[in-house]
VOGU-332797 format. One record per residue (C-alpha): residue number from 1; x, y, z. Coordinates in steps of 0.25 Angstrom, whole numbers, plus 2048, in hexadecimal, padded with zeros to 3 digits. Example, Ala and Ser with C-alpha at 12.3 -4.5 7.8 and 13.67 -1.06 7.14 Angstrom:
> seq / x / y / z
> 1 / 831 / 7EE / 81F
> 2 / 837 / 7FC / 81D
END
This chain:
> seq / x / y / z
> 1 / 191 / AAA / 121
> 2 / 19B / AAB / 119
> 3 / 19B / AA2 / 10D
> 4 / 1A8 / AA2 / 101
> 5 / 1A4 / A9D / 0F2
> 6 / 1AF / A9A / 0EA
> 7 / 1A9 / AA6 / 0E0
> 8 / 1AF / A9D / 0D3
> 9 / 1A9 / A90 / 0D7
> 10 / 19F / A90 / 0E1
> 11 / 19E / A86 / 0EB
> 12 / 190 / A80 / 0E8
> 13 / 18F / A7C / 0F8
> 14 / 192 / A8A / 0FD
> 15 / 188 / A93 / 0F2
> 16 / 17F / A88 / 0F6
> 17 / 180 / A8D / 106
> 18 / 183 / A9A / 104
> 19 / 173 / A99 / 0FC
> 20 / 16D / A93 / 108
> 21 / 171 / A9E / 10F
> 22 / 16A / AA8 / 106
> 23 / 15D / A9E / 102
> 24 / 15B / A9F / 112
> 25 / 159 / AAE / 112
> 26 / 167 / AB2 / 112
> 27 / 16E / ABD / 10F
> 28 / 17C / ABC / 108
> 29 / 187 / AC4 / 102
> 30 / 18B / ABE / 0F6
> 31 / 195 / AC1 / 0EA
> 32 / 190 / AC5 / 0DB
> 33 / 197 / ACA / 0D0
> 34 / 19A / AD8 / 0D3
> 35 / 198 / AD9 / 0E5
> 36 / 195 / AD2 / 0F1
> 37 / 185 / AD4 / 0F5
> 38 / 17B / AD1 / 100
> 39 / 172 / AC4 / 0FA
> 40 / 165 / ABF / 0FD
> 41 / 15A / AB8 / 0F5
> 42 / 151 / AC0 / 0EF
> 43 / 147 / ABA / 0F5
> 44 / 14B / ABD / 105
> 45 / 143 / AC9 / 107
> 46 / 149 / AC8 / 116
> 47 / 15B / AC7 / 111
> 48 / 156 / AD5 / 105
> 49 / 153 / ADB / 112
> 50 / 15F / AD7 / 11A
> 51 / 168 / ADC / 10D
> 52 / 161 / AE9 / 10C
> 53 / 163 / AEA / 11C
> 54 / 173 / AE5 / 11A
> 55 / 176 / AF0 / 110
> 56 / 16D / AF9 / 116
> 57 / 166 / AFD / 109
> 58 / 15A / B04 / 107
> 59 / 14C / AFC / 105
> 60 / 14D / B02 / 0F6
> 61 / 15A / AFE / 0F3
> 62 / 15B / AF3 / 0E9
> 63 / 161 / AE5 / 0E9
> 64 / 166 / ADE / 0DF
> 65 / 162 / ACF / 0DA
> 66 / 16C / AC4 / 0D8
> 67 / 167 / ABA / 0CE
> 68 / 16C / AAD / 0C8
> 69 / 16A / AAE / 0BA
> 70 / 163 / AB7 / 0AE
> 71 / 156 / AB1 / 0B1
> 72 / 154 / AB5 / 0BE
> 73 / 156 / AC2 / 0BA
> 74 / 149 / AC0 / 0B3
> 75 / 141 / ABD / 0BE
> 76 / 144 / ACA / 0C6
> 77 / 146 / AD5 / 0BC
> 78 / 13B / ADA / 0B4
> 79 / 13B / AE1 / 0A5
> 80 / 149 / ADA / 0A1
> 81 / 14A / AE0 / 092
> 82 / 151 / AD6 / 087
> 83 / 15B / ADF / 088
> 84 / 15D / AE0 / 096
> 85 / 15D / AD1 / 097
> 86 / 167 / ACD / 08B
> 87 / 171 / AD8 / 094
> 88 / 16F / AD0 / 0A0
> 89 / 173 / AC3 / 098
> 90 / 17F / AC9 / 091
> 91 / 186 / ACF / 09F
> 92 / 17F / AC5 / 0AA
> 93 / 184 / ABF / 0B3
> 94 / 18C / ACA / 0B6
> 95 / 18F / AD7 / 0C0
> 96 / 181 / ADF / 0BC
> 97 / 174 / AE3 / 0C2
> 98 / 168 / AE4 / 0BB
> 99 / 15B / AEC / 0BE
> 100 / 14D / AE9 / 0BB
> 101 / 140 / AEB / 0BE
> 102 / 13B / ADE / 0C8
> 103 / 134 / AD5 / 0C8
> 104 / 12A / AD1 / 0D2
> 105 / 134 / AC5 / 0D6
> 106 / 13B / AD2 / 0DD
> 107 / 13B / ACF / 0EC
> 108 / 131 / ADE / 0EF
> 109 / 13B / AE0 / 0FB
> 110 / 146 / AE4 / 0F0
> 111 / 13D / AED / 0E8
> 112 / 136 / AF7 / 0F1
> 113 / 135 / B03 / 0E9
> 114 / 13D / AFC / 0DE
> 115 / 138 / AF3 / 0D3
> 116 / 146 / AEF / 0CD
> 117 / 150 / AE7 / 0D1
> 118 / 15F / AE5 / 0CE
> 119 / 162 / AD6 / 0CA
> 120 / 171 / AD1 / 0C9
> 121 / 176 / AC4 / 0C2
> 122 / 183 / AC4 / 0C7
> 123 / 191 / AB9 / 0C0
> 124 / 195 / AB5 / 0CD
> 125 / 196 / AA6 / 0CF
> 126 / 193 / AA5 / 0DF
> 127 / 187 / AAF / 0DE
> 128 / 17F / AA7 / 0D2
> 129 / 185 / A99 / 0D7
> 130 / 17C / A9E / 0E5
> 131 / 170 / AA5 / 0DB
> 132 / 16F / A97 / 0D5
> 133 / 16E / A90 / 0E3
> 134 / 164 / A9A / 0E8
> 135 / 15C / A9A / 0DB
> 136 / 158 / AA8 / 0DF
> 137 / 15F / AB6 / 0DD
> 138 / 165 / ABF / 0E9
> 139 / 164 / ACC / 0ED
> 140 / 16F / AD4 / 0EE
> 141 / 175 / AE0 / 0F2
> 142 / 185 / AE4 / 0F2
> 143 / 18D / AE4 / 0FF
> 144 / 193 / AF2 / 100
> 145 / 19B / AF9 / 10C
> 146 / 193 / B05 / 114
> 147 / 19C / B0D / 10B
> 148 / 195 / B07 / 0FE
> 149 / 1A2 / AFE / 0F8
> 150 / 19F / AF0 / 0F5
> 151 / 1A6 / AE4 / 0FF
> 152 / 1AD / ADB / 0F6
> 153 / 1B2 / AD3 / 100
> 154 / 1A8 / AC6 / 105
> 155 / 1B2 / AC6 / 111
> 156 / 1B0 / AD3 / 115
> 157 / 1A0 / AD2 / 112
> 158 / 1A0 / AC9 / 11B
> 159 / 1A9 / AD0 / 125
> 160 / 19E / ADA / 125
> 161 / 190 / AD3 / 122
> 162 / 193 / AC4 / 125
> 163 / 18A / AC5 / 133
> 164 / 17F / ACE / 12A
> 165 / 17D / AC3 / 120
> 166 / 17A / AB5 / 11F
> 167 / 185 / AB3 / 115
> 168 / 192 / AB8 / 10C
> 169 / 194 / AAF / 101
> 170 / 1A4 / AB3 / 0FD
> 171 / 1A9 / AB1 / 0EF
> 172 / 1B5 / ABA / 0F2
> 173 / 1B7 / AC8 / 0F0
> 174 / 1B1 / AD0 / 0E4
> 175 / 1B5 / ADD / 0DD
> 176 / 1AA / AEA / 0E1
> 177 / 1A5 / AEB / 0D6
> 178 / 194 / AEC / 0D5
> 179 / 18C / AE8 / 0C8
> 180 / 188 / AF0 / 0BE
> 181 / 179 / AF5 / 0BE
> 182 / 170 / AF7 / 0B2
> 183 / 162 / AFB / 0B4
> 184 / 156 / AF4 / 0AB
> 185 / 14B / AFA / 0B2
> 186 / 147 / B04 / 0A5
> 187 / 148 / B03 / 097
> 188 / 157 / B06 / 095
> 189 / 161 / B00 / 09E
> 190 / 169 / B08 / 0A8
> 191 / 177 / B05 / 0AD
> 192 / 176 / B0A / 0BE
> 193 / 183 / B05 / 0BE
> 194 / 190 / B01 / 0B9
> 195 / 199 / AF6 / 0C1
> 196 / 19F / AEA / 0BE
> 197 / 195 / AE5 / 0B4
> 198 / 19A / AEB / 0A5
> 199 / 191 / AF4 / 0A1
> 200 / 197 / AF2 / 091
> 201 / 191 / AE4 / 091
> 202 / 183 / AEA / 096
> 203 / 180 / AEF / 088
> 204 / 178 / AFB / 08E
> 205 / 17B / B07 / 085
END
C-alpha cells in the first residue's frame, strides 16, 4: 500500500493509518532525514526478520533505531558520557547515527554477537509525527539497489517492493545522501563516517 504524506504538514488522518499498519506487525518503508528505509517496531521480532530477509543481510549485520525524542535515547543505549549527551542535544534532531553499548530493552534478535546498537533521531516531520503516534521506535535499515546506491525515489520503491511490504509511506523524493556515523562505544568518540550530518558541529577533535 502506498500511502502520500504531505512531508511539511502531515495529514494527522494518514500518519494515523499508515501507524496501524506498522502497530499490527507491519513492515514499511518510510522517509528520514537523510534516505528512505525498511521500518518496523522494534518490538516485532517477526517484521526484524522479514527486513533482514528483504535486504538479504546477514544475521550480524546491524539495524539502526528510530526514536522519537532524546529520552528515548536513554532507554536504549548504555554508557551515554555528559559529553556524549550535551553533543546529541546541540545537533539532534538531525542526519547522525550514534553508537552505543545497549541496553537490555535491545530486542536480542538484533544483537547476536553484537552488544551495541545504532540509534537515529532523525528532523523529519512525517517520521516523528508517526514515532509520536506509535510511542515506540522503529527499526531501520536503508533501501539500496543490488548495486549498493540508495533509491530516492518512494515511486520507484514501490515499483520494486510495494507487493514485499505492507506499506511505502511517500513524503516525495530525497537527496542520497546517508547520516554521518560517530561511534561511542569506548572512551574517545570515533567518526565511522562522514555524510550529510556536519561533522564541524560535532565538536570531536
Amino acid at each position: 500500500m502506498l500511502i502520500s504524506i504531505n512531508p511539511v504538514e502531515p495529514e494527522s488522518w494518514l500518519v494515523a493509518r499508515a501507524a496501524e499498519i506498522i502497530r499490527r506487525g507491519g513492515v514499511a518503508v518510510v522517509p528520514t532525514d537523510t534516505v528512505y528505509g525498511f521500518a518496523c517496531l522494534v518490538s516485532q521480532d517477526d517484521a526484524i526478520r522479514r527486513i533482514y530477509k528483504l535486504k538479504n543481510l546477514d544475521a550480524n549485520k546491524p539495524l539502526a533505531l528510530l526514536v522519537k525524542d532524546m529520552p528515548a535515547i536513554g532507554r536504549y543505549a548504555r554508557g551515554i558520557s555528559n559529553p556524549a549527551f550535551r553533543m546529541m542535544k546541540r545537533v539532534l534532531p538531525g542526519p547522525y547515527t550514534f553508537i552505543f553499548r545497549s541496553t537490555p530493552e535491545v530486542p536480542k534478535i538484533m544483537l547476536r554477537k553484537r552488544k551495541t546498537i545504532g540509534i537515529r533521531y532523525p528532523d523529519n516531520v512525517i517520521l516523528i509525527a508517526l514515532l509520536n503516534e506509535l510511542d515506540e521506535p522503529l527499526m531501520t535499515t536503508s533501501i539500496r539497489t543490488p548495486d549498493d546506491d540508495f533509491i530516492s525515489d518512494p515511486l520507484t520503491i514501490d515499483d520494486i517492493y510495494g507487493r514485499k511490504v505492507d506499506l511505502v509511506v511517500d513524503g516525495g523524493p530525497l537527496a542520497p545522501d546517508p547520516s554521518t556515523v560517530v561511534d561511542f562505544t569506548s572512551d574517545v568518540a570515533e567518526l565511522i563516517r562522514s555524510a550529510k550530518g556536519d561533522v564541524d558541529a560535532l565538536d570531536l577533535f
